[in-house]
Each structure stands twice: as structure tokens, then as C-alpha cells.
N, C-alpha and C positions, 0 to 999 in steps of 0.2 A: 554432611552435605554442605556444597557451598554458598553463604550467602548472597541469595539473587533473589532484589525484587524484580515481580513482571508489571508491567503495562502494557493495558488498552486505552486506543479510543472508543467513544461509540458513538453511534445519531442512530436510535429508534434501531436497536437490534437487540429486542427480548426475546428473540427466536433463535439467537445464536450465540449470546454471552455465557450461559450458563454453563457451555461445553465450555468453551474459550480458557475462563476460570479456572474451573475443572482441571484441565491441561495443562495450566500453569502452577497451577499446584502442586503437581511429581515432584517439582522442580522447585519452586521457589517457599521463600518463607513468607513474603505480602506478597500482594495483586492489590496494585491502585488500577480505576479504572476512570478515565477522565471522560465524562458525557458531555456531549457538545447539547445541553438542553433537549433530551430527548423527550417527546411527544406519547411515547409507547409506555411499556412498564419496564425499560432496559437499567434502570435502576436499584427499581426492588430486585429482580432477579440478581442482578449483580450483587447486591447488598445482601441478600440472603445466599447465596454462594461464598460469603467469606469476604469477598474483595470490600476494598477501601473507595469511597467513588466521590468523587472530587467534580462536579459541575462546573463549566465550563462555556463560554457560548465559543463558537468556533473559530480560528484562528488562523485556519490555513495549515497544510500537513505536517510540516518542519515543525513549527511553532507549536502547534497541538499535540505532536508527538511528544514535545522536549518539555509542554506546560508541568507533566505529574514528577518528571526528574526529581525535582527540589525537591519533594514531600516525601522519595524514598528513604529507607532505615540504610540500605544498602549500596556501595558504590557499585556494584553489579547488578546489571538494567538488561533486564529480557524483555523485548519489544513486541510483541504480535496483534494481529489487527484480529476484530472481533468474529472474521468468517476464516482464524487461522487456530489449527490444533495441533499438537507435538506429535510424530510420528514417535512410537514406539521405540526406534532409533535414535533418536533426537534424547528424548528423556534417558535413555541410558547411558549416552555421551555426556550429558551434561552433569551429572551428576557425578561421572568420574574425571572429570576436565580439570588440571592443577588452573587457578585461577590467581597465580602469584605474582604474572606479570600485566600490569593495570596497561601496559600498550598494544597490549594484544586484543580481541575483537573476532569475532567467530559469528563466520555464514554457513548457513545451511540452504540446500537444494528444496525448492519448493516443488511441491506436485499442485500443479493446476489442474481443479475440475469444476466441468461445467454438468450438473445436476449431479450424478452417479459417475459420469463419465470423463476418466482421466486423460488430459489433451499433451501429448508428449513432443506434438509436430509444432517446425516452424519457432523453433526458439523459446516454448514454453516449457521445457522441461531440457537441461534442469536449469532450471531458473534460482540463479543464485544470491539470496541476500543476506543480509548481515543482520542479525538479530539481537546478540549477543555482545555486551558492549560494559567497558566501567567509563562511569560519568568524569571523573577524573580527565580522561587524557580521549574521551570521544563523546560526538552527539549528535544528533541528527541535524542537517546541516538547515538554516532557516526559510527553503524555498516553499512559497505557499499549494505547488503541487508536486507528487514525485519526488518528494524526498528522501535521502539517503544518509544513513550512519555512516559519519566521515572519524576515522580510527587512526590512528601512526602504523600500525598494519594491520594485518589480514588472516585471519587463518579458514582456508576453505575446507570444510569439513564434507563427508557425505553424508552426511546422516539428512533427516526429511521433516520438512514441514507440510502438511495438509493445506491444501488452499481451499475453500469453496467459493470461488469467484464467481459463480453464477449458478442460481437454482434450474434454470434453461436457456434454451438459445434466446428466448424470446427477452427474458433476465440482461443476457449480454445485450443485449440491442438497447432496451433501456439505461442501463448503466454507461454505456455509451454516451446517450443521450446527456447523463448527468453528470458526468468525468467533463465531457469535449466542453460545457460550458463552465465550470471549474477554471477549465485549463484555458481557456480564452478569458477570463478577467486576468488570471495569475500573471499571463503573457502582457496583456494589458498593464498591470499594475510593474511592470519589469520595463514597459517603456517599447512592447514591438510593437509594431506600425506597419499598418493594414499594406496590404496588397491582394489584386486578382487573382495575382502567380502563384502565390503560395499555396492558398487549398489543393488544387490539382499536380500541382509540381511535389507536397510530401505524399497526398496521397499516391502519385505512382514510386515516390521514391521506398514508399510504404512496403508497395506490394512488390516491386522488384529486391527487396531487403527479405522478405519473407519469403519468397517463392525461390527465388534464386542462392541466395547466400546464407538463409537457414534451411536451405534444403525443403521446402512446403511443396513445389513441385512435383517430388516423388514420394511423399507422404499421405497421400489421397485426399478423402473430404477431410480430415483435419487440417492439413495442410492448408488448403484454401481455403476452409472457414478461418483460419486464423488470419490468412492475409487478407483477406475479404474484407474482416471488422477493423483489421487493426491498420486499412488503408481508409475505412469509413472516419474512425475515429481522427485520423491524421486530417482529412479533408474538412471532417465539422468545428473541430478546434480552431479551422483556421479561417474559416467560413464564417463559425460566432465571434470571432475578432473582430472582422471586415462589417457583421454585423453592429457591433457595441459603439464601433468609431463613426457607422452612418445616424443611429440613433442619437447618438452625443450630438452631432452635427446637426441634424435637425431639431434638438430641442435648443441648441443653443441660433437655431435660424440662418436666414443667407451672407446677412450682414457680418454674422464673427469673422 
């Protein structure tokens, strides 16, 4: 089998690390899992599933993905976040994949589901990302949201990764909630600067992106729940922006 360690992040997911592990285990020979000081028991479970767990206070996604790097045995780095499991397909590829060229770099198609329910409409399937990586000549690139493994190439594979991105609708709306202000410090901390325009100008650019150009339009309620949240989320990001920069303003008074 080939030498691959895996990593997690976590923050307070004892309800879904153990599978996580689990999954990466088919596959690899360690599982570091770096906790962003988790509050729950996502420790113990990880600890007694085998993994290595490495405490962390949080860093931002780039930087906290790439924090357990250094600490693997292995220059072969399987990446998955702690609500992702290896499809079936997935563990069978990898395990037969020649792994001899260190610039090569390997995405798999994700299935996004929300409780039970797998959402295929509007650009969420197949959702394609890079997992698969040697630390050598790739790493996830340092942006504190949304980050991605930047490689000298690419190989897209079809095999599947398991997403559970949301326990229910109601899940999605909250996580919303906690991403859109994430991503308005990040935007913050990058130097963008507020405007009225922008909330309503991406969230329609949101929903005409979905409905029209991933096809959500004739995909039914999938469809438009997808464009729905993911022009919600476009509009709050940019809305907690306009927010962060009026609070600044008033604590610093009339006079700054």
C-alpha cells in the first residue's frame, strides 16, 4: 500500500470524527488530526480511533489545513475535513494509484448531502476537489477562507467523496450564518472595503450563476434551494463586511 498520511481539522465534532478516521484508515498508514481547541470530546474520540491529535487554536483554513503537514512520517498528505468519508471508489483508487510522480496531485468528485439527502443540482455535484497531494511540490494555498491545494498538476479522477455538509435545511442556514462571518473578517483582513453595491450586486450575481449557468432552473427544488442559500450567503458576507467597517468606525468615533 502506498505511503499516505491523512489529515483533519476539527472545532467540537465528536459526532463525526470517528467515522472520518475510520475512512482514512483503508488508506493511509497515520491520521494526524489537528483540533482547533475543541470544547466537546473530539479529542478523545479521535485519540482513541488511532489518530495522532495535535491542538491547535485556529488559524484560518489555509494555514490550519497545512499547520499538521510538518508532523507527517509521509510526503503523501490525504486531506478531508471531519464531516468527509472515502466512498468505496475512492479507497479502491487509491490504493492502487502509482504514487511515483511527487507533481502529480489527485481530486476526487464530492457528493454533497444535506441530512440523507444527496443535492446533485446547480453545481453541487460533481464537485470537484483535490485531496490528494505530496507536500514536496504542493500545499494548500494560505488564504484564511476557502482554501485550496495548489499542485504543478492535476489529475481528476472520478472516484467519490462523501460530503455531510448539513444535518438539515435548518443546519444549512445556520452554517451560513457562521461561514458568511468567517468570510467577511478574511475579506476584511485582505484589505476589501465596504460598499452598499456589493451585497445585492453578488447576491444576484449569486443566483443568476446558479439558476441560469448551472442549470438550477430545471433542476426543481434542488435547484433553487441551492441558488436560494448560496445567493443568501453571497449577500451576508458582504453585508458583515459593511457591518465590521461601521462598528470599527464607531468605536474609533467622529473625529478619526
Amino acid at each position: 500500500m502506498n505511503a499516505i498520511t491523512g489529515i483533519v481539522i476539527t472545532l467540537n465534532e465528536e459526532h463525526s470524527i470517528a467515522d472520518c478516521v475510520r475512512s482514512l484508515f483503508h488508506v493511509c498508514q497515520e491520521v494526524i488530526v489537528v483540533d482547533s481547541l475543541s470544547k466537546d470530546d473530539t479529542v478523545r474520540v479521535a485519540s482513541s480511533e488511532g489518530a495522532r491529535v495535535i491542538e491547535q487554536a485556529y488559524l484560518g483554513d489555509g494555514p490550519q489545513k497545512a499547520f499538521g503537514v510538518p508532523y507527517a512520517e509521509n510526503d503523501w498528505i490525504l486531506a478531508l475535513d471531519a464531516d468527509e468519508r472515502l466512498d468505496p471508489d475512492a479507497i479502491e483508487l487509491i490504493k492502487s494509484l502509482d504514487l511515483s510522480d511527487p507533481s502529480q496531485a489527485f481530486s476526487f468528485r464530492r457528493k454533497n448531502f444535506v441530512g440523507r439527502h444527496w443535492i446533485r443540482a446547480a453545481g453541487f455535484y460533481p464537485d470537484q476537489v483535490v485531496r490528494l497531494y505530496n507536500r514536496t511540490q504542493a500545499s494548500y494555498e494560505p488564504k484564511k477562507a476557502h482554501a485550496a491545494v495548489k499542485a504543478p498538476r492535476v489529475c481528476h479522477t472520478k472516484a467519490h467523496i462523501r460530503h455531510f455538509t448539513y444535518e438539515s435545511l435548518s443546519h444549512w442556514i445556520q452554517r451560513i450564518d457562521q461561514l458568511s462571518t468567517r468570510d467577511a473578517w478574511a475579506m476584511k483582513d485582505r484589505g476589501v472595503t465596504p460598499s452598499p453595491w456589493r451585497p445585492p450586486l453578488h447576491a444576484l450575481s449569486a443566483t443568476l450563476r446558479k439558476l441560469i449557468f448551472k442549470g438550477g432552473l430545471l433542476q426543481g427544488s434542488d435547484g433553487m434551494t441551492v441558488a436560494i442559500t448560496t445567493a443568501f450567503h453571497a449577500y451576508m458576507k458582504y453585508a458583515k463586511l459593511n457591518e465590521l467597517y461601521e462598528n470599527e468606525q464607531r468605536v474609533k468615533g467622529p473625529s478619526s
